[in-house]
C-alpha positions as a Markdown table, in Angstrom:
| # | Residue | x | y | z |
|---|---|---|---|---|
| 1 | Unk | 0.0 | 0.0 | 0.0 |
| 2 | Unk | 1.3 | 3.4 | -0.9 |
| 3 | Unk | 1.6 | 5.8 | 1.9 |
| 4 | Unk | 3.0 | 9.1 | 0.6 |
| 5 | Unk | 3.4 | 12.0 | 3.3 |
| 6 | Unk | 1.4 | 15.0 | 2.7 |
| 7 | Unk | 2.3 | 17.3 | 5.6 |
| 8 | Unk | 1.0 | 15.5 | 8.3 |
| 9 | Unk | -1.8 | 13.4 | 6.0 |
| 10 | Unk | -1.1 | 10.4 | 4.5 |
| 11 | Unk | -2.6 | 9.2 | 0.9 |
| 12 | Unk | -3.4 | 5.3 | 1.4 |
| 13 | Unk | -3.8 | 3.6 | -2.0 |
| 14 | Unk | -2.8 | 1.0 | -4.4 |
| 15 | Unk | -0.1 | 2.1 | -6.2 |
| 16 | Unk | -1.3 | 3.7 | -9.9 |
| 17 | Unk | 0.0 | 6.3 | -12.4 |
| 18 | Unk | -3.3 | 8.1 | -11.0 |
| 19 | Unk | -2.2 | 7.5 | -7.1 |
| 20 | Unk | 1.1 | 9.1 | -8.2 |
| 21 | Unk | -0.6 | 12.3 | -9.5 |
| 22 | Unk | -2.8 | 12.5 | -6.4 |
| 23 | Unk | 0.2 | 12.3 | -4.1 |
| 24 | Unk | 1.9 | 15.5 | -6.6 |
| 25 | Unk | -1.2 | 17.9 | -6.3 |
| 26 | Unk | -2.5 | 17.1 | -2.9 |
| 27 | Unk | 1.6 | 17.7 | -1.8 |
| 28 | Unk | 1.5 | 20.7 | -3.7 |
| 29 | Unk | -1.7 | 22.1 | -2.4 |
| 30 | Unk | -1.6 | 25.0 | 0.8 |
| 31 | Unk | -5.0 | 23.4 | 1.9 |
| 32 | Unk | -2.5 | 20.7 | 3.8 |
| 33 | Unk | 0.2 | 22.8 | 4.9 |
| 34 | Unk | 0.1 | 25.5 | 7.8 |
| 35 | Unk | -2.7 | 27.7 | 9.7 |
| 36 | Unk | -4.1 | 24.5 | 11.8 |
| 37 | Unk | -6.8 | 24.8 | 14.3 |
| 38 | Unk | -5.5 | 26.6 | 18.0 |
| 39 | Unk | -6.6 | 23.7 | 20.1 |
| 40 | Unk | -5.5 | 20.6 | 17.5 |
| 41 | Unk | -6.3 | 18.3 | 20.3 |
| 42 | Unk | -9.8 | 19.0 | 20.7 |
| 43 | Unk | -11.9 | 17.2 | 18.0 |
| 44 | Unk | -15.5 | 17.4 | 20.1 |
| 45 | Unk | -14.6 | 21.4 | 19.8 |
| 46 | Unk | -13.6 | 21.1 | 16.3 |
| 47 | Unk | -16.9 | 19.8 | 15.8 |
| 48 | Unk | -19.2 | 21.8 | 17.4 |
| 49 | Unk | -17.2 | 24.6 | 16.2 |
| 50 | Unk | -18.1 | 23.2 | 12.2 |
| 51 | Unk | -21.4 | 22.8 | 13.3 |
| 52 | Unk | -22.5 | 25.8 | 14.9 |
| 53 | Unk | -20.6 | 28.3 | 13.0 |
| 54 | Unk | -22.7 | 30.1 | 10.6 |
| 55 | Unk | -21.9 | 30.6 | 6.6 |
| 56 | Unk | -20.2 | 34.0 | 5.3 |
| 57 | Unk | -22.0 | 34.9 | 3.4 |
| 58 | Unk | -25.5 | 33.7 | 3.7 |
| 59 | Unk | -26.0 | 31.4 | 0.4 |
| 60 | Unk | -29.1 | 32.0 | -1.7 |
| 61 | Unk | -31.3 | 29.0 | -2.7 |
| 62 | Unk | -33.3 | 28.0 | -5.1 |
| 63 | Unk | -35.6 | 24.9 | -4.2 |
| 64 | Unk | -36.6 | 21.9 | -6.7 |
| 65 | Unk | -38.7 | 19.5 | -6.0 |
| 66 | Unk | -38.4 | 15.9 | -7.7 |
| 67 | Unk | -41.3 | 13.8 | -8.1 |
| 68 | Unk | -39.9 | 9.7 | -7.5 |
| 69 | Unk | -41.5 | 6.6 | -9.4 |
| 70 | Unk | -43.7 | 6.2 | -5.8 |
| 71 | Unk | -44.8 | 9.4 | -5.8 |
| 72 | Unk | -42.3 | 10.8 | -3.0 |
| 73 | Unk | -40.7 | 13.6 | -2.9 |
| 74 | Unk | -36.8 | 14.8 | -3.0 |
| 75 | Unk | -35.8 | 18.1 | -2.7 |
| 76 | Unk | -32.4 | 20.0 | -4.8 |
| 77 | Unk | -31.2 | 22.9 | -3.7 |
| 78 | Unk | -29.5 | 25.1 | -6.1 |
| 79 | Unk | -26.6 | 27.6 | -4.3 |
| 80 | Unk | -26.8 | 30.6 | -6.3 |
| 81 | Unk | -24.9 | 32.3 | -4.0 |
| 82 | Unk | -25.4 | 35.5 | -2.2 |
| 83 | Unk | -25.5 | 37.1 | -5.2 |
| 84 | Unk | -29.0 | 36.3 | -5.8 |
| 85 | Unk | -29.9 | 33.8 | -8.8 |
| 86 | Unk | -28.4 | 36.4 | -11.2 |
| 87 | Unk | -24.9 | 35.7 | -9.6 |
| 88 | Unk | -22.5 | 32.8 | -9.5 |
| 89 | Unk | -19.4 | 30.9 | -11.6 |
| 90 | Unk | -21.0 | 28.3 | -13.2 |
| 91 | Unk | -21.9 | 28.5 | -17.0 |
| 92 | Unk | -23.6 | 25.7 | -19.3 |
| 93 | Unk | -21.0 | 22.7 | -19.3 |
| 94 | Unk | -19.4 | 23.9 | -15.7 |
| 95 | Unk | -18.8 | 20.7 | -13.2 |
| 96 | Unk | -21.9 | 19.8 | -11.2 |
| 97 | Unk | -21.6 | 19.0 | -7.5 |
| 98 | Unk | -23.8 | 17.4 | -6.0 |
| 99 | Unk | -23.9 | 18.1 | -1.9 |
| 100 | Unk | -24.9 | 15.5 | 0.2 |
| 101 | Unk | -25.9 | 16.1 | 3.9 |
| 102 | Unk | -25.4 | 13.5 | 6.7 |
| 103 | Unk | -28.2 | 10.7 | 7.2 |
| 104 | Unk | -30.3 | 12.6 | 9.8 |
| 105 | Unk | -30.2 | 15.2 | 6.6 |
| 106 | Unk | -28.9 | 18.1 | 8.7 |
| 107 | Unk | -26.9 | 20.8 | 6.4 |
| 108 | Unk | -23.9 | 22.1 | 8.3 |
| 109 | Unk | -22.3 | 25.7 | 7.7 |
| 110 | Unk | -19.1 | 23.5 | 6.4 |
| 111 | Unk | -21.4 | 21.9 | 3.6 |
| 112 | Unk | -22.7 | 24.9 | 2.8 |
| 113 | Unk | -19.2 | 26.7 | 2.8 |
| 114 | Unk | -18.0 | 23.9 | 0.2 |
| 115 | Unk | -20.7 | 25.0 | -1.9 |
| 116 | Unk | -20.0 | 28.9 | -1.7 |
| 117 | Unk | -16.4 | 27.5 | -2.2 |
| 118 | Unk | -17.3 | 25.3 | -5.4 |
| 119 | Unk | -19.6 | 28.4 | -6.6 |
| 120 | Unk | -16.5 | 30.9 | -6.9 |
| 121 | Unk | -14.5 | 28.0 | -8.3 |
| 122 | Unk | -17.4 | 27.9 | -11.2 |
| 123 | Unk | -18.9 | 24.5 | -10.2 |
| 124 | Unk | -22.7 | 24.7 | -10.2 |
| 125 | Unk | -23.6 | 22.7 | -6.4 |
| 126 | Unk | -26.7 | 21.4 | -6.1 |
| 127 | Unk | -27.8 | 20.2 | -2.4 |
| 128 | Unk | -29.4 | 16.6 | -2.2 |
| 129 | Unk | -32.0 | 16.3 | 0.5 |
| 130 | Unk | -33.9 | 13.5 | 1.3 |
| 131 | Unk | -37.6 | 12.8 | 1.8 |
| 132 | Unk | -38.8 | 14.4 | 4.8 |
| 133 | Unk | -35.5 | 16.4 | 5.1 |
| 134 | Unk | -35.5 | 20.3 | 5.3 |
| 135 | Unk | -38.8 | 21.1 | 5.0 |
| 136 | Unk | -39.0 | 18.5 | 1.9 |
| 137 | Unk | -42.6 | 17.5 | 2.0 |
| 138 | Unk | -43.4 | 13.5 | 2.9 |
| 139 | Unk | -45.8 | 12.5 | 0.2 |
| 140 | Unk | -45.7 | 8.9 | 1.3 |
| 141 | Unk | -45.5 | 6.5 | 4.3 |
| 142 | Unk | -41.7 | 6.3 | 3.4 |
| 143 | Unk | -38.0 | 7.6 | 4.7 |
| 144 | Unk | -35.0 | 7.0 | 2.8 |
| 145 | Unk | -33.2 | 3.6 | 4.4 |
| 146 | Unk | -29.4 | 4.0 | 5.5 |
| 147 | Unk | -27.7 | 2.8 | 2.4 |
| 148 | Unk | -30.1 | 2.5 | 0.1 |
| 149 | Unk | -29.2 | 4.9 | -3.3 |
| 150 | Unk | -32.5 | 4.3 | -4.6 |
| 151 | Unk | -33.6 | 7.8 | -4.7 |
| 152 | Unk | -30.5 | 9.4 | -4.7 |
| 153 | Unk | -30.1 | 7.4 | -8.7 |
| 154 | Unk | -33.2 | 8.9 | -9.3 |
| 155 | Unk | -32.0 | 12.3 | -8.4 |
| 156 | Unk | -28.6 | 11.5 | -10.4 |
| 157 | Unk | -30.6 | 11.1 | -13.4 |
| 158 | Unk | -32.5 | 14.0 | -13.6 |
| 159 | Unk | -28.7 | 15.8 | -13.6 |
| 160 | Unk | -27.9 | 14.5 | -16.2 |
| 161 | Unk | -30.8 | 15.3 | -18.0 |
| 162 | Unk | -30.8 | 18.8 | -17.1 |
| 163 | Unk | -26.7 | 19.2 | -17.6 |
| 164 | Unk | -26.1 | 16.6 | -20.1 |
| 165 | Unk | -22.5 | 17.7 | -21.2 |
| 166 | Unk | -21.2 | 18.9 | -17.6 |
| 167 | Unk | -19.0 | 16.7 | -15.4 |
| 168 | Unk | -21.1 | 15.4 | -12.2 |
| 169 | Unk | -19.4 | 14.8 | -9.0 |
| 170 | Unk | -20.4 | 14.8 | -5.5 |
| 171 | Unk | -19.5 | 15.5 | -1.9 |
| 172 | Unk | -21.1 | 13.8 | 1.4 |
| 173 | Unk | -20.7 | 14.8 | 5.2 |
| 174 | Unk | -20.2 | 12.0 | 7.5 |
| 175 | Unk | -23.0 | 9.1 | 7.1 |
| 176 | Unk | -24.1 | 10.4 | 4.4 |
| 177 | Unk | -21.9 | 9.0 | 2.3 |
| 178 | Unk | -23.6 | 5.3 | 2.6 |
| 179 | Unk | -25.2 | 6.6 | -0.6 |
| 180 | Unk | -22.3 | 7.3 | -2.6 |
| 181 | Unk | -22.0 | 3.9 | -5.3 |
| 182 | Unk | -22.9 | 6.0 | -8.2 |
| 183 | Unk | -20.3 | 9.4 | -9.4 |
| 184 | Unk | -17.1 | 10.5 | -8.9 |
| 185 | Unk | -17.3 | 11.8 | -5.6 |
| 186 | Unk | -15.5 | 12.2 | -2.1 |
| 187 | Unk | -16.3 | 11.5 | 1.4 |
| 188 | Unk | -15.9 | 13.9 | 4.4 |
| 189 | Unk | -15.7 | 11.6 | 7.2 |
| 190 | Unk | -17.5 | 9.0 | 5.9 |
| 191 | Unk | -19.3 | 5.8 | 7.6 |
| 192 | Unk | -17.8 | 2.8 | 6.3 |
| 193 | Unk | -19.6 | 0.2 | 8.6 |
| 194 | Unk | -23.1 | 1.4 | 9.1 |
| 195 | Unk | -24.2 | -1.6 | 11.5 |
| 196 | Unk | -20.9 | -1.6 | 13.3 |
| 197 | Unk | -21.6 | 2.5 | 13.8 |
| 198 | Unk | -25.1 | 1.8 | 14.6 |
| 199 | Unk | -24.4 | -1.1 | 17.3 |
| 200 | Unk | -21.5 | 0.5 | 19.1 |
| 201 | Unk | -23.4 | 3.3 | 19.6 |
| 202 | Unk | -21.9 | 6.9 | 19.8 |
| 203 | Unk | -20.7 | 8.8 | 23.1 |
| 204 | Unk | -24.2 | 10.4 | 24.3 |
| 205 | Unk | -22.6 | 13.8 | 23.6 |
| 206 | Unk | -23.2 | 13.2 | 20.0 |
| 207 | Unk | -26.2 | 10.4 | 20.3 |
| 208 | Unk | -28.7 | 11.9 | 22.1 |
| 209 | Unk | -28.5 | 15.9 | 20.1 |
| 210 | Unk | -29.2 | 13.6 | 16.6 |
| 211 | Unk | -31.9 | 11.2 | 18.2 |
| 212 | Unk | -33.4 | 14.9 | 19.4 |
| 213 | Unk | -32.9 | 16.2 | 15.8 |
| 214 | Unk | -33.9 | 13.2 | 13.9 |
| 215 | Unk | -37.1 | 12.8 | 16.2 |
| 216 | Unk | -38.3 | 16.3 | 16.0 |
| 217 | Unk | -38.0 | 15.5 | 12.1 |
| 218 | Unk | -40.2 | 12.7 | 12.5 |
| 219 | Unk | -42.5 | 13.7 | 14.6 |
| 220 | Unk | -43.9 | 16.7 | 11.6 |
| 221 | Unk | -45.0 | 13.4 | 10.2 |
| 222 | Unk | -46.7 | 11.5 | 12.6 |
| 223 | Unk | -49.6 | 11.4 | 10.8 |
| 224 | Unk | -48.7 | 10.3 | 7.4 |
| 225 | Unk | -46.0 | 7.6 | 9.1 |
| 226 | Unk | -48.5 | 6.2 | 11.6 |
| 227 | Unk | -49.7 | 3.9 | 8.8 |
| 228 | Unk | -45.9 | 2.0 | 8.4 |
| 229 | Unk | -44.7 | 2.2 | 11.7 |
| 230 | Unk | -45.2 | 2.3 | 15.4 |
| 231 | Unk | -45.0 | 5.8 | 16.1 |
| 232 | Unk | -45.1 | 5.5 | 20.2 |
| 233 | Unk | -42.4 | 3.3 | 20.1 |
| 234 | Unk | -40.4 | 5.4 | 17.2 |
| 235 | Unk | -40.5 | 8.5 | 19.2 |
| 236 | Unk | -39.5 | 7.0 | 22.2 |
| 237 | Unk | -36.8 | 5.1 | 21.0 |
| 238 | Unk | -33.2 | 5.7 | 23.2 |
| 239 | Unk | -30.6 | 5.3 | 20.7 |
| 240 | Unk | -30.0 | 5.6 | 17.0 |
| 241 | Unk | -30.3 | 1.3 | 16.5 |
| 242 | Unk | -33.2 | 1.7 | 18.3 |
| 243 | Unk | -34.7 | 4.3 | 16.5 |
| 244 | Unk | -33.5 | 3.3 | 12.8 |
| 245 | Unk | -34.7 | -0.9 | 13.4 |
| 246 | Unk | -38.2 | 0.5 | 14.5 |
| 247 | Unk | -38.4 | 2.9 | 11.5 |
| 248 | Unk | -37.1 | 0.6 | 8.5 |
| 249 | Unk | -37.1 | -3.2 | 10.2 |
| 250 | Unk | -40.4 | -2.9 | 12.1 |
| 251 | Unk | -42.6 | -1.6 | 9.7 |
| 252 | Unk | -46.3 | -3.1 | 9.8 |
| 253 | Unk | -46.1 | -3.9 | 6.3 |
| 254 | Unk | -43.1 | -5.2 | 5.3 |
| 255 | Unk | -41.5 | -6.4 | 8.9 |
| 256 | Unk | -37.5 | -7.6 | 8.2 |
| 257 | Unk | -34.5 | -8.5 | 10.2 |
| 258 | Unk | -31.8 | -6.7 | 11.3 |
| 259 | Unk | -29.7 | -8.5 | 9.8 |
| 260 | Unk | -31.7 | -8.7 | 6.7 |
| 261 | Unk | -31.7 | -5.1 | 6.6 |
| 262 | Unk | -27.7 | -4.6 | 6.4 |
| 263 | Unk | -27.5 | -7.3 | 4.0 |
| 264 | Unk | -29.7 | -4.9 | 1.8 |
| 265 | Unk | -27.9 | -1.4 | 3.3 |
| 266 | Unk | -24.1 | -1.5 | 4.0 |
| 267 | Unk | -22.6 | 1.1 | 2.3 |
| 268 | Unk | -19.3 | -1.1 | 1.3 |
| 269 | Unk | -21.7 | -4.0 | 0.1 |
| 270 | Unk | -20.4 | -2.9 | -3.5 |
| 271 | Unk | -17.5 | -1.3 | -2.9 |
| 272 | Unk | -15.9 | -4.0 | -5.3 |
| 273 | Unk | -17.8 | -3.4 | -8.4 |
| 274 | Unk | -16.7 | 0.9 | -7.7 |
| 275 | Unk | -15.6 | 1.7 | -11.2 |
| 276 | Unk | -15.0 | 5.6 | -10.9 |
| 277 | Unk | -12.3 | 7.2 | -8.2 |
| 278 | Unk | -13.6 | 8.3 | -4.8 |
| 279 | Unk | -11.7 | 10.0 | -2.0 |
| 280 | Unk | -12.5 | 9.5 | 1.4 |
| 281 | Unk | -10.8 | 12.5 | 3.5 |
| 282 | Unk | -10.9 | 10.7 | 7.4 |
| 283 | Unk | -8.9 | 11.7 | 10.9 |
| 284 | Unk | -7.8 | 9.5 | 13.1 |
| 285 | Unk | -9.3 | 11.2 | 16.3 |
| 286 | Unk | -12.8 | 11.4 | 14.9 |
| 287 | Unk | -15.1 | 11.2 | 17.7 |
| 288 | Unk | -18.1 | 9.6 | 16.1 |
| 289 | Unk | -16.2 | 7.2 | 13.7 |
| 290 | Unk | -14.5 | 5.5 | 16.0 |
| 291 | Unk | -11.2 | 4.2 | 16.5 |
| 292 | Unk | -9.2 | 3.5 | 12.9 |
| 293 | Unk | -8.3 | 0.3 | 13.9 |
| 294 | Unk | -12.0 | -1.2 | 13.8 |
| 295 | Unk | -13.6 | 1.8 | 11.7 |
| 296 | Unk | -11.0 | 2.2 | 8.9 |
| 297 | Unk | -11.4 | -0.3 | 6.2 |
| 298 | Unk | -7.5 | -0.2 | 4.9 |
| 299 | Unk | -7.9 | -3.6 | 2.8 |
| 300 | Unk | -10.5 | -1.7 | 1.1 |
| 301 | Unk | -7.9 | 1.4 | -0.2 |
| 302 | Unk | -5.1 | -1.6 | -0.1 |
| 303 | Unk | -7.1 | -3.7 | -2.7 |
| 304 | Unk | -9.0 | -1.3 | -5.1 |
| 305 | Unk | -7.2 | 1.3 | -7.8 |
| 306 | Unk | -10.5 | 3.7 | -7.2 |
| 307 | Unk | -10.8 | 4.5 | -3.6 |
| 308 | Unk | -8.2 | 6.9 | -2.0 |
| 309 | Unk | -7.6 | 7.6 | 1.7 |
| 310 | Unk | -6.5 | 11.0 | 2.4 |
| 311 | Unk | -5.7 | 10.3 | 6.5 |
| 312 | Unk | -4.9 | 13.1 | 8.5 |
| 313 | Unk | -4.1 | 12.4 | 12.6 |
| 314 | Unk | -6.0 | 15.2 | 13.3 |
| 315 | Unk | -9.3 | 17.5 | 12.7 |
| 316 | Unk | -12.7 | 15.5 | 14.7 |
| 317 | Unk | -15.7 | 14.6 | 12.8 |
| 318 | Unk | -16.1 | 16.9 | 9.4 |
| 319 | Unk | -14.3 | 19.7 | 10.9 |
| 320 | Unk | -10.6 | 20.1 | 9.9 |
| 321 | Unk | -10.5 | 23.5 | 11.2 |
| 322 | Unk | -8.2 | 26.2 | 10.1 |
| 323 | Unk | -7.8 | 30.1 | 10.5 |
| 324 | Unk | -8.7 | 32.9 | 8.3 |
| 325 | Unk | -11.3 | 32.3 | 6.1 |
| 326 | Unk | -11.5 | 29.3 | 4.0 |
| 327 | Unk | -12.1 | 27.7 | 8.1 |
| 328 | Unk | -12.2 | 24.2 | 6.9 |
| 329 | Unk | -9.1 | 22.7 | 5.1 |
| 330 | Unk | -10.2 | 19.5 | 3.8 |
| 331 | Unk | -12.7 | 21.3 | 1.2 |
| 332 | Unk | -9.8 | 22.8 | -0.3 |
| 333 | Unk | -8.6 | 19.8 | -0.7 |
| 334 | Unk | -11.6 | 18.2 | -1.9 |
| 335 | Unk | -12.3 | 20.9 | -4.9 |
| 336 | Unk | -8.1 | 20.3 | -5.3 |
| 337 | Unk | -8.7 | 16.5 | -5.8 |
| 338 | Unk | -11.8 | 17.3 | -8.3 |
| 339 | Unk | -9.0 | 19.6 | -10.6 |
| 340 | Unk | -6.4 | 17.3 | -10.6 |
| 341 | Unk | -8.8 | 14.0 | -11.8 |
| 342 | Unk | -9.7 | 16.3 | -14.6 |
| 343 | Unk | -6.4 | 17.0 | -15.4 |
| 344 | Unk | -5.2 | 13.4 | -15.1 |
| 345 | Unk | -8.0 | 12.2 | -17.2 |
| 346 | Unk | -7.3 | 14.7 | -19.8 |
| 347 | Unk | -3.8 | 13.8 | -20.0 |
| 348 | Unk | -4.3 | 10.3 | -20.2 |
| 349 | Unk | -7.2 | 11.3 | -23.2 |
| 350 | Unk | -4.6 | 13.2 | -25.3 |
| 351 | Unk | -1.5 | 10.5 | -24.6 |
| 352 | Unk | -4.3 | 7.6 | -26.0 |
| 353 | Unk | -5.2 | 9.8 | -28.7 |
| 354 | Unk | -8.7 | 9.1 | -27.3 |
| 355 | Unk | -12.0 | 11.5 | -27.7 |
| 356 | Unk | -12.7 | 13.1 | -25.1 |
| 357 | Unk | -16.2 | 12.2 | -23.4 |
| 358 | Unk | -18.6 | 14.3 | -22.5 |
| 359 | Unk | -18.5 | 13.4 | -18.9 |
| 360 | Unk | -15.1 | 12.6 | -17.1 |
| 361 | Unk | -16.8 | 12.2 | -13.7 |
| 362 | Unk | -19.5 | 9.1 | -14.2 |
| 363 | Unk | -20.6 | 7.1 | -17.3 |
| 364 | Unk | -20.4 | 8.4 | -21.0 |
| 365 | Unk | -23.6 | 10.5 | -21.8 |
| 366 | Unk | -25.9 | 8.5 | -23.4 |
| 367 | Unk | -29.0 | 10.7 | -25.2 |
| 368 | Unk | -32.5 | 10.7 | -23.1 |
| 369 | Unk | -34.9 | 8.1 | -23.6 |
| 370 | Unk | -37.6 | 10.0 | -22.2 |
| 371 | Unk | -38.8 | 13.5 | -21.0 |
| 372 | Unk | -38.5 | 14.6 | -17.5 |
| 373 | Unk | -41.9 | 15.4 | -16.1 |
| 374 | Unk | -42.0 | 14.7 | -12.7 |
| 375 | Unk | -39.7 | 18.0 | -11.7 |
| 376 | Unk | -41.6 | 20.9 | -10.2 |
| 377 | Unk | -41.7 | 23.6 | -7.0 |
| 378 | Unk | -44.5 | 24.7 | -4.6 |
């Protein structure tokens, strides 16, 4: 395994002419050299301090609501900055990136400053929430599972529709990325073993504020989720297993086992069938996580030429603080890692002599077979 010394991160990979152009441009990039956090040892504060801090500026949205095959409802959120929608950097063919919010669907300021960050870079960011999330109407008796892509596909397809000759990529925060199977993409903090995260459990610092978040979610739907599930028991659950087995394993229509469940819903199920490069950017003192040793899959990054493990020893749970502005370093170096693919890729078009596709960042464009109608705003 190839561990080349960024700083104080460490790229883990299989060895590859792309691995060696990762380790040049992420070396090369001020986003892992110098103006660390004040209080390094504090990853809890580095988190709350990601967390709580507000965006500068405030971005403008503008809200789009897709209509799934069930009839559900997802919602995208277009940053258009705070310029209004008049304003940003990205034109026709400009890079889509496709934001994706932890599983209790909670946008941070740092997600939200990676898109500000991707707008002035000229990528066009697009937030993914799921059903129920952010004030995304639940149409049906249904919530997005864990793992399952289903309606994040769905969402994926409609990009490409809509931006048919622009590269699509895509960022997740923390267990959010159990849905990332599908683009080019990296992973803030990432869950790599949902039902070892669930059963372990997390300290109750961090627990019981997301059981108290992802209840107060719920409970807007009581009505409409009453039909699929035991709400009594749902909203008195004590701890996220608890509370994700009632919502997705005891459901009065379709009842399944836990095990069952993850057998359906790991997120590494088909990590060996990833055919596009995704970077996972992970510290070794994240709180939530857990410790490397049993949260860190390394065979994974030892085994496969597409997933990359940018390890630093410090920076908590999505936070990788820094001063000035910019505050988080890691999404420097995720919109670093987006430039150099691109100009890897390129490279390696013109030294084949091959055409060069349409999309670098996810299968060649292939014209629609059908008209998107089920896009539309309230």
């Amino acid at each position: 395994m190839a561990e080349e010394g960024s700083g104080q991160c460490r790229l883990l990979c299989k060895p590859s002419a792309l691995a060696q152009h990762l380790v040049r441009s992420l070396g090369r990039s001020a986003a892992l050299r110098g103006g660390r956090w004040p209080w390094p040892r504090w990853p809890q504060l580095q988190m709350l301090w990601q967390l709580l801090q507000p965006p500068e500026p405030e971005p403008v949205v503008a809200r789009e609501l897709l209509q799934l095959p069930d009839a559900g409802l997802v919602a995208l959120d277009w940053l258009v900055g705070p310029w209004g929608a008049a304003g940003g950097g990205g034109g026709v063919s400009s890079p889509v990136l496709l934001l994706i919010p932890n599983a209790a669907g909670k946008v941070t300021a740092g997600l939200l400053q990676l898109g500000l960050r991707a707008l002035e870079r000229g990528f066009i960011p697009v937030i993914f929430n799921r059903r129920g999330h952010n004030g995304c109407p639940l149409t049906t008796p249904r919530l997005q599972p864990f793992g399952d892509p289903g309606d994040l596909r769905e969402a994926v397809t409609y990009l490409r529709c809509r931006h048919p000759s622009a590269s699509l990529l895509a960022v997740s925060e923390g267990s959010g990325s159990g849905l990332l199977r599908l683009v080019a993409a990296a992973c803030l903090s990432p869950i790599f073993r949902g039902r070892d995260w669930f059963e372990a459990g997390m300290p109750w610092l961090y627990e019981w504020p997301l059981l108290l978040h992802l209840k107060q979610g719920l409970s807007r739907y009581t009505g409409a989720l009453a039909e699929a599930v035991d709400m009594d028991r749902l909203l008195g659950s004590r701890s996220l297993r608890e509370l994700e087995e009632t919502l997705f394993c005891q459901t009065r229509s379709r009842p399944t086992s836990w095990e069952s469940y993850w057998e359906r819903n790991e997120p590494l199920r088909d990590a060996d069938e990833a055919a596009v490069p995704v970077l996972c950017l992970c510290s070794a003192d994240d709180p939530v996580r857990g410790p490397p040793a049993r949260s860190l899959p390394r065979e994974l990054f030892r085994s496969s030429p597409f997933f990359f493990l940018l390890l630093s020893p410090l920076g908590g749970h999505c936070g990788f603080p820094r001063r000035g502005t910019g505050r988080c370093w890691a999404h420097e170096a995720v919109l670093e890692y987006f430039r150099a693919m691109g100009e890897f890729l390129r490279t390696e078009e013109r030294r084949k002599g091959l055409p060069r596709p349409r999309r670098w960042a996810g299968a060649p464009v292939e014209p629609p077979v059908f008209t998107w109608q089920r896009s539309y705003t309230r």
